[in-house]
C-alpha positions as CSV (number, residue, x, y, z in Angstrom):
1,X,-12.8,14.9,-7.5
2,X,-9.7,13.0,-8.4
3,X,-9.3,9.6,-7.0
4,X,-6.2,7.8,-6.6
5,X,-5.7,4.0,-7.4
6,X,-2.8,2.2,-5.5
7,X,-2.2,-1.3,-6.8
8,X,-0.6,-4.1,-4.5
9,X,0.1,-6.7,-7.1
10,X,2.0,-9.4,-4.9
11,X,2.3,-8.8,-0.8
12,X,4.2,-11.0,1.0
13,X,2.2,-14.1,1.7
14,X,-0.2,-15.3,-1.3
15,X,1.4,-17.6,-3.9
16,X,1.1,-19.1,-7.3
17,X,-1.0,-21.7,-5.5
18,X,-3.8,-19.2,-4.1
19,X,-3.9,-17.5,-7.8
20,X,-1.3,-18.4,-10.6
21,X,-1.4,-15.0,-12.1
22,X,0.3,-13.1,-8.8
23,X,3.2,-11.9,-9.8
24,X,6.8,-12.9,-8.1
25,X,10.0,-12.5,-9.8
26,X,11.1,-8.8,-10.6
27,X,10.3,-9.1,-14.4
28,X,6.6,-10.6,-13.2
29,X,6.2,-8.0,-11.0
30,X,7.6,-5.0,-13.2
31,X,5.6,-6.0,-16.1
32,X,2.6,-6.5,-13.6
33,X,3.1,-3.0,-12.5
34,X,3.0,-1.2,-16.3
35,X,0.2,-3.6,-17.4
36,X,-1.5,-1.8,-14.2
37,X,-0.4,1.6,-14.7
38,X,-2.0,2.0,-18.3
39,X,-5.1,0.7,-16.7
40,X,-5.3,3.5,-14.6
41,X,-3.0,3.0,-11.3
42,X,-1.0,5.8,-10.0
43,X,0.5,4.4,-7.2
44,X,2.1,0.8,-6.8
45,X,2.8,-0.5,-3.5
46,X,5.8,-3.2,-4.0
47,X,6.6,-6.1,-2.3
48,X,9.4,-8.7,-2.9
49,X,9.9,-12.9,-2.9
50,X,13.0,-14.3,-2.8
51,X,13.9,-17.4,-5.2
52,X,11.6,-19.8,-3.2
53,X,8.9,-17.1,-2.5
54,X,8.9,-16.2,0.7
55,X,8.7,-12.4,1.5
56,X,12.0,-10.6,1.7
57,X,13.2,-7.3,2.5
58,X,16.2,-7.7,-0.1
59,X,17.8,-4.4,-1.4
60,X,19.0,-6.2,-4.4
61,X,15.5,-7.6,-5.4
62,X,13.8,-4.0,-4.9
63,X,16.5,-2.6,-7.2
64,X,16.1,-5.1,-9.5
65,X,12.3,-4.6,-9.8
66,X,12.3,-0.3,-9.7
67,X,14.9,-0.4,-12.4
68,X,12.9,-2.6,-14.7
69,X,9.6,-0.6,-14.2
70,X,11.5,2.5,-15.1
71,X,12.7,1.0,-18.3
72,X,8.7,1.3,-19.6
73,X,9.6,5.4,-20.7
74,X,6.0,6.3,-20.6
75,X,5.9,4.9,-17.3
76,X,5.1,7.5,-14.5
77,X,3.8,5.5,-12.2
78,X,4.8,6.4,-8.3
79,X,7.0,3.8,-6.4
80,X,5.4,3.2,-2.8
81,X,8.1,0.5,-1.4
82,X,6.9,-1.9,1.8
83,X,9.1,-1.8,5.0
84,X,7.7,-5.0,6.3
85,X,6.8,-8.2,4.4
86,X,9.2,-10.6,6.2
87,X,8.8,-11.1,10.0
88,X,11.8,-12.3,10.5
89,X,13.7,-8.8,9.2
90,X,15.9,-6.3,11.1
91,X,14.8,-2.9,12.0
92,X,18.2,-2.3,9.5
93,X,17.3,-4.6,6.8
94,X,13.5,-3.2,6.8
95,X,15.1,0.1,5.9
96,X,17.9,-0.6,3.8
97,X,16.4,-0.3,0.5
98,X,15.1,2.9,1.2
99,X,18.5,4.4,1.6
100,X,19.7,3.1,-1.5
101,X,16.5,3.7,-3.7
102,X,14.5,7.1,-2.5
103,X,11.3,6.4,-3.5
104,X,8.3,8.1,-4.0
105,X,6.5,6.6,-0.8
106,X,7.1,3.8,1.8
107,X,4.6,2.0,3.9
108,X,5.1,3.4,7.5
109,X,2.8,1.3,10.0
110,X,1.8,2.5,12.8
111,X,2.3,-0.3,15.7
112,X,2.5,-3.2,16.7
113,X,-0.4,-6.4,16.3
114,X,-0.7,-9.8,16.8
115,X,-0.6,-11.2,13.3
116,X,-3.1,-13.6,13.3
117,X,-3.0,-16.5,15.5
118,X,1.0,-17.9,15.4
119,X,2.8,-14.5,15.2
120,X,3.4,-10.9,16.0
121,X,3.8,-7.9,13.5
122,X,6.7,-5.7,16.0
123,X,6.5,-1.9,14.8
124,X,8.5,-0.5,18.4
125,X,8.5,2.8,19.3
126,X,12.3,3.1,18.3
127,X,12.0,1.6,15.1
128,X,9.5,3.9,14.4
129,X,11.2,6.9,15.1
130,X,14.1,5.5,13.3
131,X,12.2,5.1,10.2
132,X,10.6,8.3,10.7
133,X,13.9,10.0,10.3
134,X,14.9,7.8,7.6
135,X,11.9,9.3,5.3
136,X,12.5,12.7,6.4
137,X,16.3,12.2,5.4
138,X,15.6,10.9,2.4
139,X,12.3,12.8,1.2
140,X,10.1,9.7,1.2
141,X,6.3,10.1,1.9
142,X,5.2,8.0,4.9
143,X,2.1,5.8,3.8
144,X,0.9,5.6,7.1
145,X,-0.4,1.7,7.1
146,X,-3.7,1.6,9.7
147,X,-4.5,-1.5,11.2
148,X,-6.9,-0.5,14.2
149,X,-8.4,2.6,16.0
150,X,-4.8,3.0,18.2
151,X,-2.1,3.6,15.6
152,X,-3.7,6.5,14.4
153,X,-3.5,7.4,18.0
154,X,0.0,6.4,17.4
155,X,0.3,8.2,14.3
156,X,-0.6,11.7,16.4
157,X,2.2,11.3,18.8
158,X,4.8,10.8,16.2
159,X,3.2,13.9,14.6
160,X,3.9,15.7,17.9
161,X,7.1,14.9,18.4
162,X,8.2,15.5,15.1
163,X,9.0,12.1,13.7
164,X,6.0,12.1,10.7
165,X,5.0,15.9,9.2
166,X,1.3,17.1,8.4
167,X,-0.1,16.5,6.0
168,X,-0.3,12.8,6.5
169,X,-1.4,10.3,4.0
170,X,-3.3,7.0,5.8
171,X,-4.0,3.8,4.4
172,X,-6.7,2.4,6.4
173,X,-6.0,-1.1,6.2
174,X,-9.5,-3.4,7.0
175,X,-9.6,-7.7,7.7
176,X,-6.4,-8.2,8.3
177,X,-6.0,-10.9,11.0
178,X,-5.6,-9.5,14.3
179,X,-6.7,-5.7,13.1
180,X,-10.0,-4.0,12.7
181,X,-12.5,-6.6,10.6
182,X,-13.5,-5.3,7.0
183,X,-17.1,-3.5,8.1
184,X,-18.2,-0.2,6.3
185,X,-18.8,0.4,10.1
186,X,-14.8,0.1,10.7
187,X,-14.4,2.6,8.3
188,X,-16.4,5.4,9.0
189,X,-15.0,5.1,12.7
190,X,-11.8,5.0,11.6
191,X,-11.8,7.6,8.8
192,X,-13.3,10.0,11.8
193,X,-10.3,9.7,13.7
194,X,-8.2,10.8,10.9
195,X,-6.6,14.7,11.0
196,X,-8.5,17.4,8.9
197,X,-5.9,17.9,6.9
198,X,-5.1,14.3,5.6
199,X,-5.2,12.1,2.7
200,X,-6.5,8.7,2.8
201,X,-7.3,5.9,1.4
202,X,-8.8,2.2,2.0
203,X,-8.7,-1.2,1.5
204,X,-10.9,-4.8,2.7
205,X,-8.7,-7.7,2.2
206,X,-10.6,-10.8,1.0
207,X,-14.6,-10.4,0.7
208,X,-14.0,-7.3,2.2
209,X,-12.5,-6.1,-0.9
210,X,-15.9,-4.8,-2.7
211,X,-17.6,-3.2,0.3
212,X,-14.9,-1.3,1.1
213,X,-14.1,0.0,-2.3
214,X,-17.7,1.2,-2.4
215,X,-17.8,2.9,0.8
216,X,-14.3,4.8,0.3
217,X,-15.5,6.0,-3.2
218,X,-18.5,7.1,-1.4
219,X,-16.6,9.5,1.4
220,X,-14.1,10.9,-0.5
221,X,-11.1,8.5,0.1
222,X,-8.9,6.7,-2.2
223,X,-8.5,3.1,-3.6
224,X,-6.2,0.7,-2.8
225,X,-6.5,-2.9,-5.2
226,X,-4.8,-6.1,-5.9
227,X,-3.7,-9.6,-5.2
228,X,-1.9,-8.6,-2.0
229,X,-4.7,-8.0,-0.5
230,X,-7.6,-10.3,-2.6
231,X,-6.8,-13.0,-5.1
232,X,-10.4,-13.3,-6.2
233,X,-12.3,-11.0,-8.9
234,X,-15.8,-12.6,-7.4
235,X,-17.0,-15.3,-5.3
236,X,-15.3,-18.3,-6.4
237,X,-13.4,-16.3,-9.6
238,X,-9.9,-16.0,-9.3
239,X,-8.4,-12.7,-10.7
240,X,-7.1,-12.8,-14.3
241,X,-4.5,-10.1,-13.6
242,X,-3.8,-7.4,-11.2
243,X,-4.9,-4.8,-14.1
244,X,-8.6,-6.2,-14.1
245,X,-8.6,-5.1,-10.1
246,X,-7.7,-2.0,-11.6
247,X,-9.7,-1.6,-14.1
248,X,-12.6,-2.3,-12.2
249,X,-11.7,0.4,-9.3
250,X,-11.3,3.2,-12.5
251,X,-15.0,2.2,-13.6
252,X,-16.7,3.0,-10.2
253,X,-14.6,6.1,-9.7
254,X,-16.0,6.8,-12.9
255,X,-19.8,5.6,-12.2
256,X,-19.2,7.7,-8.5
257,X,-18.7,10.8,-11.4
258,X,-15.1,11.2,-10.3
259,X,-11.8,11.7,-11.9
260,X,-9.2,8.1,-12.0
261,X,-5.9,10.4,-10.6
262,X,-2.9,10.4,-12.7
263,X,0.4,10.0,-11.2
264,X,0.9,13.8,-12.4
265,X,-2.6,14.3,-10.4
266,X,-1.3,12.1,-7.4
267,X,1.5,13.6,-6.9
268,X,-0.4,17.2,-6.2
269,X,-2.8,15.5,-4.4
270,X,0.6,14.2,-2.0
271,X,2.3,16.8,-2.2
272,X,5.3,15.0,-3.6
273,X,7.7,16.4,-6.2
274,X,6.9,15.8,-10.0
């Protein structure tokens, strides 16, 4: 079996502060990016900061940071570019960059949450038609972001109806305050509810980060790392780089007796054009 590694160098919330190596500015996060693809990534998932930081859903800084990992000319790697990261966006703003970029992927999630204890993460029905449509128009495969048991509920409706298309691809997305707690429990629930047909892949954000690798590896799923989602290498041991996240998810692929997936292999694996 082949195993895909998505890497999520920066999200939209950690900062220098939690772990000075997170990349921020385009050129940290481009560089990032290649450093991660020659240690085995085939995906990345990208974020962006504006100048003081915060998370933004800026066309301009999304350009800015796809053109500049495309400059590395050995660099295959597939773009997988966030629609959320800044609470505070449009349901036009969050899609925006799409429109002007056509990437490979784009995260696609799948309802609405509290986020934590002091806000609310608002995926409405109509904006997620809406997006729907805009992948479709513009070829983009829906990374279909799972944060509890309902939006894959969700996720079948839009199926239905004709706003995502079989096969899916789900990112089942564990410890994220207000969603499903980082449990190998959690998983194998969730990953039951999934349809036959789809892809999948996991992640545990925090100390959930190790358990969860294990148990995907173990069922068949794919691998999602990085400081988005964990800014420590071990208890207490703050990540040197994004690319020793990855390196360490290609070595248990490889201990499981599985195959780290090029982008090449990835993209049969998606289905998504070469």
């Amino acid at each position: 079996m082949k195993t895909m590694i998505t890497v999520a160098p920066t999200g939209a919330w950690p900062t220098k502060e939690h772990n000075p190596n997170i990349p921020m500015t385009p050129q940290e996060i481009a560089k990032d990016v290649y450093e991660c693809w020659k240690a085995g990534a085939a995906i990345c998932h990208l974020h962006m900061r504006d100048d003081k930081g915060k998370g933004t859903m800026s066309t301009d800084k999304f350009t800015e940071t796809v053109n500049l990992i495309r400059e590395y000319k050995d660099c295959d790697i597939i773009i997988n570019l966030t629609t959320s990261g800044d609470l505070n966006a449009t349901d036009e703003t969050r899609q925006a960059h799409l429109k002007a970029l056509h990437p490979d992927m784009a995260s696609y999630d799948c309802g609405s949450m509290n986020w934590g204890h002091n806000s609310l993460f608002i995926n409405h029905p109509k904006f997620l038609e809406e997006l729907g449509k805009t992948m479709q128009e513009c070829n983009i495969k829906p990374e279909i972001e799972i944060f509890d048991a309902g939006m894959i509920y969700n996720s079948e409706y839009y199926l239905k109806k004709g706003v995502l298309k079989a096969p899916c691809h789900y990112q089942l997305v564990l410890g994220a305050a207000g969603g499903s707690t980082a449990t190998v429990e959690n998983l194998v629930y969730l990953k039951g509810l999934l349809p036959k047909d789809a892809t999948w892949g996991a992640l545990g954000i925090g100390k959930g980060h190790v358990p969860i690798m294990l148990t995907a590896v173990a069922m068949g799923g794919h691998l999602r790392v990085g400081m988005e989602d964990n800014v420590f290498f071990a208890p207490k041991v703050l990540a040197k780089s994004n690319a020793q996240l990855v390196t360490r998810a290609a070595d248990i692929i490889r201990i499981a007796g599985n195959e780290v997936a090029t982008p090449n292999d990835a993209r049969e694996i998606l289905g998504l054009k070469k």
